[in-house]
N, C-alpha and C positions, 0 to 999 in steps of 0.2 A: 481423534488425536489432538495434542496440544504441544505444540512446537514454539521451540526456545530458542532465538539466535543472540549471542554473546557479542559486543563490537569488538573487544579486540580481549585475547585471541580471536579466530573466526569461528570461536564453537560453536556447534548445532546442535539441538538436543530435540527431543519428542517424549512424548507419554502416553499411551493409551487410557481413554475414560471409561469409568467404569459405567453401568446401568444409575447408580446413582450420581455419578457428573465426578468422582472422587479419580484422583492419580493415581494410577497403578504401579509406577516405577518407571524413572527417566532410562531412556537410552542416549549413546551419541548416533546421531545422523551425521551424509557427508555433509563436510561445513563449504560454506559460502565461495571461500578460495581467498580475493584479497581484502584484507581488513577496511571494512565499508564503515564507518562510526554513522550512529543516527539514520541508519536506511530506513523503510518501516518495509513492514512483512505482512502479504493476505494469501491466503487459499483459494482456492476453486477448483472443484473437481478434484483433480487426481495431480493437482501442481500446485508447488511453491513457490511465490515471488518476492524477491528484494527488489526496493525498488527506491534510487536516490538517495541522501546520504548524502555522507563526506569520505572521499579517495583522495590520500595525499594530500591533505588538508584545504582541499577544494572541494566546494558543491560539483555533486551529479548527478546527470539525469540517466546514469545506467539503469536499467533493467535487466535482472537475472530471474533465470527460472530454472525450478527441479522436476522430474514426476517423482510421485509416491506412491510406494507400492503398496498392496493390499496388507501388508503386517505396520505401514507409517513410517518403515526405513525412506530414504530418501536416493534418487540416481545421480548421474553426475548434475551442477549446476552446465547451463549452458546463457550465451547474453540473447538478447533478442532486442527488440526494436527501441530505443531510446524513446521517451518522452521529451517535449520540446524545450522547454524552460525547467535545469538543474534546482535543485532544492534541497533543503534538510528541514527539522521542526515541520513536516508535512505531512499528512494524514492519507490516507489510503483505503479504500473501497472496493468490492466487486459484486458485481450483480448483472444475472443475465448475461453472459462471457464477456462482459468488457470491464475492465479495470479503469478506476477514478484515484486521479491524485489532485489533493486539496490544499490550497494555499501552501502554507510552509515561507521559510527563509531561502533565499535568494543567494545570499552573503552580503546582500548589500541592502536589500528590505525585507520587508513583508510582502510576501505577493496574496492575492485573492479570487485568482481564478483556478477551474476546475476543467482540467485534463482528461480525458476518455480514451482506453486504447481497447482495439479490438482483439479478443483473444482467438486466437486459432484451434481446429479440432486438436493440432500436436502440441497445443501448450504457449508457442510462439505468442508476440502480441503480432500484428501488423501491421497495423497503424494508429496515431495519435492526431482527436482535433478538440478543440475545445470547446467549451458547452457554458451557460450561463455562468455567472462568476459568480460568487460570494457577496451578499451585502453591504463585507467591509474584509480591509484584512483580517489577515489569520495565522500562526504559528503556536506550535503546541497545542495546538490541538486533538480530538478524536474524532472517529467518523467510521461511521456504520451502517451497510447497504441492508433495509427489511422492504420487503412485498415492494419493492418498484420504488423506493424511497431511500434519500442518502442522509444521513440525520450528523450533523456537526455539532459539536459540545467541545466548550470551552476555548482554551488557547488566549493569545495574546492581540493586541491587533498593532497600532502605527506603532506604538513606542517597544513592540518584541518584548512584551511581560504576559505572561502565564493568566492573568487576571480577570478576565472572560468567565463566566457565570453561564451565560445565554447560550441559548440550545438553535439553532436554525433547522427548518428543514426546508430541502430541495427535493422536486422532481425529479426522478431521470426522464430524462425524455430521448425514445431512439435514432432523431436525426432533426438539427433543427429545422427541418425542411416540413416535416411531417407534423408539430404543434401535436403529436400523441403523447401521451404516457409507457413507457416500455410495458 
């Protein structure tokens, strides 16, 4: 499925893919609840997360999450454990049950370090710590977890412009105690 969130109103939407990758016809899903502008959105498993944004024209570091059911309607949202440092223009990953949030705006900079939360078997995160940081800052950017790797493209860096070209890649690594690879 491929899921559409709206900033404002809070719509939700989904689609089922076809065997060829084609859209088969949007539905609505339940939506989000209160109007988040700029959150970004990952899946895993059988759940939905928003995650940070702007509430009330403040940066947040909320975290909401859905499960999804076997036809990609959606159940209620519920919050779960915040991440540490609030953001928007911030990128977002998951691999291997734990969710990564990347750089992003502050409200007041650029930030360029990289957030880890632990996902639980019910969806929940449980906790959040940090993990090596970015090269440099970052905003607007993307960021996409493949085989044990978080790959960042594009975005802005000290001056908040879009103008980033360069691709980084980062290891996940699962504890910095450990020096392994997940």
């Amino acid at each position: 499925y491929v899921y559409v969130r709206y900033n404002s109103p809070t719509t939700m939407q989904f689609a089922p893919l076809n065997s060829l990758g084609a859209v088969e016809g949007w539905r609505t899903a339940t939506p989000l609840g209160a109007t988040r502008r700029l959150a970004k959105s990952v899946a895993n498993r059988r759940h939905l997360y928003a995650l940070g944004g702007e509430l009330g024209g403040s940066v947040s570091n909320a975290v909401d999450f859905a499960p999804a059911d076997a036809g990609g309607g959606l159940g209620a949202w519920a919050a779960t454990t915040p991440f540490t440092t609030a953001r928007r223009n911030h990128a977002v990953g998951v691999w291997n049950d734990r969710l990564y949030v990347v750089g992003g705006y502050s409200g007041a900079a650029n930030l360029d370090d990289v957030q880890v939360g632990t996902i639980d078997s019910d969806g929940s995160v449980s906790s959040w710590s940090t993990t090596t940081s970015l090269p440099a800052l970052r905003s607007g950017h993307a960021a996409i977890a493949v085989d044990g790797r978080l790959y960042v493209l594009g975005g802005g860096g000290a001056a908040n412009r879009a103008s980033h070209s360069r691709a980084g890649i980062f290891t996940f690594w699962a504890a910095s105690t450990t020096g392994r690879p997940c």
